[in-house]
LUMMARFI-584888 format. One record per residue (C-alpha): residue in three letters; x, y, z. Coordinates in nm, 3 decimals. Layout:
<recs>
(ALA (X Y Z))
...
</recs>
This chain:
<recs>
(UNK (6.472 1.728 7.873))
(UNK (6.419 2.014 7.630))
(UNK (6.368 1.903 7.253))
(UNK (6.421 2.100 6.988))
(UNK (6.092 2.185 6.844))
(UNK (5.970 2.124 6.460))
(UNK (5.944 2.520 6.369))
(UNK (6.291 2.503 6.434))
(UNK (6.360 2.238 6.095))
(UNK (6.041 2.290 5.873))
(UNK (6.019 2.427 5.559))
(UNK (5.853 2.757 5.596))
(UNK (5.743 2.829 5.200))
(UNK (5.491 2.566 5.158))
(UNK (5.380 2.461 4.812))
(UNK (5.004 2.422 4.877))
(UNK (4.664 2.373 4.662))
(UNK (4.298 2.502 4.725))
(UNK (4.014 2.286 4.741))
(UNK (3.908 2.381 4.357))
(UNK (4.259 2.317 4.249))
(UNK (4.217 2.147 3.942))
(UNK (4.417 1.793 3.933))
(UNK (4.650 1.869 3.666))
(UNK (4.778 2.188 3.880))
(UNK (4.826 1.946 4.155))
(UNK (5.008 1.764 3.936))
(UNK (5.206 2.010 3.806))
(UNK (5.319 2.153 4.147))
(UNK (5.434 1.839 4.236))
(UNK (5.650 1.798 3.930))
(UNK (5.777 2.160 3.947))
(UNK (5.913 2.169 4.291))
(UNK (5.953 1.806 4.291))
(UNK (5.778 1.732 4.590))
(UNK (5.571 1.421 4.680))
(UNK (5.292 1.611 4.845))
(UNK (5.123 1.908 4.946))
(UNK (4.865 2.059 5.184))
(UNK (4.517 2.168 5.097))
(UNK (4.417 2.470 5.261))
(UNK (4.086 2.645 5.306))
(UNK (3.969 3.065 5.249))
(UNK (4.145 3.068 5.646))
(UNK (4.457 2.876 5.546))
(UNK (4.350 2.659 5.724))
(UNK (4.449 2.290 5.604))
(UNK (4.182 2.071 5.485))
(UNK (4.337 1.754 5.354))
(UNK (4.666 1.644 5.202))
(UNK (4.757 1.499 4.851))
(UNK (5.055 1.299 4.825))
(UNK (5.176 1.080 4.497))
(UNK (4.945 0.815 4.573))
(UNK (4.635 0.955 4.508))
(UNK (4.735 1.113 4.227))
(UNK (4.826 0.752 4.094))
(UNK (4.513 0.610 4.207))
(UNK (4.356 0.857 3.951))
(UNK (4.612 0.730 3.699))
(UNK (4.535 0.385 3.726))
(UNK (4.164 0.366 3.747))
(UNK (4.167 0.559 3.430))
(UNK (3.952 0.347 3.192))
(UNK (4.083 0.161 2.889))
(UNK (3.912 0.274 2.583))
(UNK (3.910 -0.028 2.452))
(UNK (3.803 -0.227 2.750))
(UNK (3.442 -0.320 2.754))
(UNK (3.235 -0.021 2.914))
(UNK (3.130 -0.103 3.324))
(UNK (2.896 0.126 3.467))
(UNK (3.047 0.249 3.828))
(UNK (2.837 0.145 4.123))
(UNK (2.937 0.292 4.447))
(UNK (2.654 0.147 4.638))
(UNK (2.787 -0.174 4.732))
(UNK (3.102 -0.079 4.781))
(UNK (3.317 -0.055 5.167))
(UNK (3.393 0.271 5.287))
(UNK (3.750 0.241 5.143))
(UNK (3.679 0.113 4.814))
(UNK (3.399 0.416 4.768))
(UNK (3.695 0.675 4.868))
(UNK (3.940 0.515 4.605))
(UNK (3.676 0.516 4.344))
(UNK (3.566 0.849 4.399))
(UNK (3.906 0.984 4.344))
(UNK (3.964 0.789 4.069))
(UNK (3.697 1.084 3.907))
(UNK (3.847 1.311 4.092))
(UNK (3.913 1.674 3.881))
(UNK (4.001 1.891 4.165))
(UNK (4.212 1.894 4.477))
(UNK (3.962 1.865 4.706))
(UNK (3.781 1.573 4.553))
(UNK (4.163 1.415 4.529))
(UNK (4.284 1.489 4.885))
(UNK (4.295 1.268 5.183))
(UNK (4.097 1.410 5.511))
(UNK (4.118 1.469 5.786))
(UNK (4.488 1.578 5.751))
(UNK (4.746 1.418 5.950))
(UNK (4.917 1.762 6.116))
(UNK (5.152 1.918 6.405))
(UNK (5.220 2.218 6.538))
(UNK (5.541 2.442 6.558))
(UNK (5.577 2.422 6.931))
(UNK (5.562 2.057 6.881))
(UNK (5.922 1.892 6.981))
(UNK (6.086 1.690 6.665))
(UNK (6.043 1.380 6.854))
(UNK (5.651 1.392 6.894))
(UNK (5.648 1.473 6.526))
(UNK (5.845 1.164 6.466))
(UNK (5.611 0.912 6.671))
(UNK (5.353 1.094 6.488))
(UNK (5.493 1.009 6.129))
(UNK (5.595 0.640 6.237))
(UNK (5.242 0.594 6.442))
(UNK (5.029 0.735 6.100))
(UNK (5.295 0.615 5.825))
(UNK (5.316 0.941 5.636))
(UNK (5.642 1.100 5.509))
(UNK (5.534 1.450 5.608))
(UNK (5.346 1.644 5.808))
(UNK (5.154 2.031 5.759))
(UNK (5.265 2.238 6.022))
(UNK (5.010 2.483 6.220))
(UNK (5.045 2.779 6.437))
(UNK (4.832 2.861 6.765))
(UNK (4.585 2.924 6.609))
(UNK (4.605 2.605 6.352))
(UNK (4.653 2.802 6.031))
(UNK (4.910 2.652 5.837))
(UNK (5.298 2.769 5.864))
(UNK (5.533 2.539 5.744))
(UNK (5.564 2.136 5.623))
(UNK (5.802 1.927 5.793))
(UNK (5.932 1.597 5.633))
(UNK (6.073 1.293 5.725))
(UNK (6.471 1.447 5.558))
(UNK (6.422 1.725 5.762))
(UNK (6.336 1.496 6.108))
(UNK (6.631 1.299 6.076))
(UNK (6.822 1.651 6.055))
(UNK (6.871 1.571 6.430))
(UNK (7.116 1.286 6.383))
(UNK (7.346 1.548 6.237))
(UNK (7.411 1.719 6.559))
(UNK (7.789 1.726 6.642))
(UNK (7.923 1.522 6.882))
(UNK (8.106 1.816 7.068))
(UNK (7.765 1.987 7.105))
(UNK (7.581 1.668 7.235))
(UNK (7.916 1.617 7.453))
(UNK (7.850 1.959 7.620))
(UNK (7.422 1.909 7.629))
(UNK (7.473 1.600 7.820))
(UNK (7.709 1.769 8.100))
(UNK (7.523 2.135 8.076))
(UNK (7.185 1.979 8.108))
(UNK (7.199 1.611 8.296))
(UNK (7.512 1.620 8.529))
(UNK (7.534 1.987 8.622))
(UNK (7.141 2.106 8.568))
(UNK (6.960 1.758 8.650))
(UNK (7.181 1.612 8.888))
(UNK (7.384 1.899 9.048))
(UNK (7.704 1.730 8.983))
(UNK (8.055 1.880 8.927))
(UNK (8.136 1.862 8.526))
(UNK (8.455 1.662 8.602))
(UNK (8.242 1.378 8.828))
(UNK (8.158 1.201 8.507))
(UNK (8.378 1.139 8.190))
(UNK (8.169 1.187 7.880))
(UNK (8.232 1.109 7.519))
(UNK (8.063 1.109 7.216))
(UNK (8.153 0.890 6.906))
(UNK (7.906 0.953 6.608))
(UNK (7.606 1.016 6.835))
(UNK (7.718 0.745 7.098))
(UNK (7.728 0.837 7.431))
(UNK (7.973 0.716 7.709))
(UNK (7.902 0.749 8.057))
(UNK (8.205 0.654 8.281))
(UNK (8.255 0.753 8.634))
(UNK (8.184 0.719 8.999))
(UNK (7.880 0.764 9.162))
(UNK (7.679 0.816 9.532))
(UNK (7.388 0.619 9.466))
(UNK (7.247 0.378 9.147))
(UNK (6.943 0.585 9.151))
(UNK (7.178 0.886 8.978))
(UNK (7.343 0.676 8.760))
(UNK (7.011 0.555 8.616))
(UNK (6.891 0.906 8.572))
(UNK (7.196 1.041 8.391))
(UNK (7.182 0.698 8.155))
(UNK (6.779 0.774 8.067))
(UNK (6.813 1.158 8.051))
(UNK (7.103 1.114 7.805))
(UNK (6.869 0.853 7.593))
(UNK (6.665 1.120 7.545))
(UNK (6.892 1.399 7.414))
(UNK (6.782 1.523 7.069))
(UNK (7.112 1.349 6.850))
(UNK (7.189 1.088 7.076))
(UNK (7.178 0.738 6.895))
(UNK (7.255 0.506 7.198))
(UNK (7.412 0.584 7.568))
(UNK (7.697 0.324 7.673))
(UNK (7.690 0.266 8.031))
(UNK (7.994 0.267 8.282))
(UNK (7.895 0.448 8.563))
(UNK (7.922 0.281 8.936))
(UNK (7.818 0.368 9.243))
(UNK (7.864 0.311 9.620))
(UNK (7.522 0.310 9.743))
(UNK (7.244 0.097 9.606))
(UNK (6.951 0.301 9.675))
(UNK (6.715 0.023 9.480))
(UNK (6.724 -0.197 9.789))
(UNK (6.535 0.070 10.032))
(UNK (6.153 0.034 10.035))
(UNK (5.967 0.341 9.900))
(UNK (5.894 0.485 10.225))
(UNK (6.294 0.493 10.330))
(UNK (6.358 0.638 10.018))
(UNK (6.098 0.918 10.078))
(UNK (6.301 0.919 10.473))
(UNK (6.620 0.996 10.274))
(UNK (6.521 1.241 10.040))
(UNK (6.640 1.048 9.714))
(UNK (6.328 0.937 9.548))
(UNK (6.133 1.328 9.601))
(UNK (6.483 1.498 9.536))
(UNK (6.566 1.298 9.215))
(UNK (6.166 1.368 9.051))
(UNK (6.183 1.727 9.199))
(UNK (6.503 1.808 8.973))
(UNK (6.413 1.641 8.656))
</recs>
């Protein structure tokens, strides 16, 4: 199935900071545009490392209280993370502040890779590169979920444009479709079970579809024949070859 691809929902103008960005720029971008991160980007603009909200309140909250009894830092001891958290609790530029390497996709990326991206790496946004991985755009986790706002009359006409008549070779009118706030129904008669679970899964996966209800039948049950029969009869190779 085609997905529609992150360049087409990102945010092109990208507020971003350089590595020598001092923190209280940082901090004022991210108040100004009211934003809860930004990209840092190299001479290349090329991205480097991200900032979000969190390590600017890391900074916050390790400043010292001047009336608490003076500790000298030691970083020696310390685990990997804990050296990373107190080194950008000093932290007076953007690049001492940021978080690398930066979690990224690119614009030929489909939405739904960027969302198992996001979920997998539990950020709220991701830089967006070109070909050549210079950064283009941001994409968030709002503008992901832009997906679920796809009409139903439009998903309607995907399902029969793409999985009955593209997929499946099937005459519109074979199979009765309707869409209900994203929810797909699937009612009609069928050849063989095989189709039936094809045009269930390749509706699942239409960009907008939040679940596929399931009342197709079918005269021939094709899942009893052993894999070579199937390859006799042409459904298993035919059914692959088209989708």
């Amino acid at each position: 199935m085609k997905h529609d691809k992150v360049g087409s929902v990102m945010t092109e103008e990208v507020v971003r900071a350089e590595y020598g960005t001092p923190f209280k720029e940082v901090a004022r971008q991210l108040a100004d545009h009211r934003i809860s991160g930004l990209p840092v980007i190299d001479e290349d603009e090329k991205v480097i490392g991200v900032i979000s909200e969190t390590d600017l309140m890391v900074r916050q909250a390790q400043t010292p209280d001047p009336y608490a009894p003076k500790r000298r830092p030691r970083l020696a001891g310390l685990k990997p993370g804990a050296r990373k958290q107190a080194v950008k609790a000093r932290a007076r530029t953007a690049g001492q502040l940021m978080t690398a390497p930066p979690v990224t996709v690119h614009a030929e990326d489909t939405i739904v890779e960027a969302a198992r991206t996001m979920a997998r790496r539990r950020v709220e946004r991701l830089p967006v590169l070109d070909e050549e991985d210079r950064l283009v755009g941001i994409v968030t986790r709002r503008d992901l979920l832009q997906v679920f706002l796809r009409p139903d009359l439009e998903i309607r006409q995907v399902v029969i444009d793409e999985v009955l008549v593209r997929a499946l070779w099937l005459a519109p009118q074979t199979v009765e479709v309707s869409v209900v706030e994203g929810v797909v129904t699937l009612a009609g008669h069928m050849e063989r079970k095989s189709e039936t679970k094809i045009a269930v899964s390749m509706t699942r996966q239409i960009d907008g579809v939040v679940a596929v209800v399931d009342k197709l039948t079918f005269r021939l049950d094709d899942d009893r024949f052993q894999p070579d029969e199937q390859g006799l009869h042409g459904v298993t190779d035919t059914w692959k070859r088209r989708i």
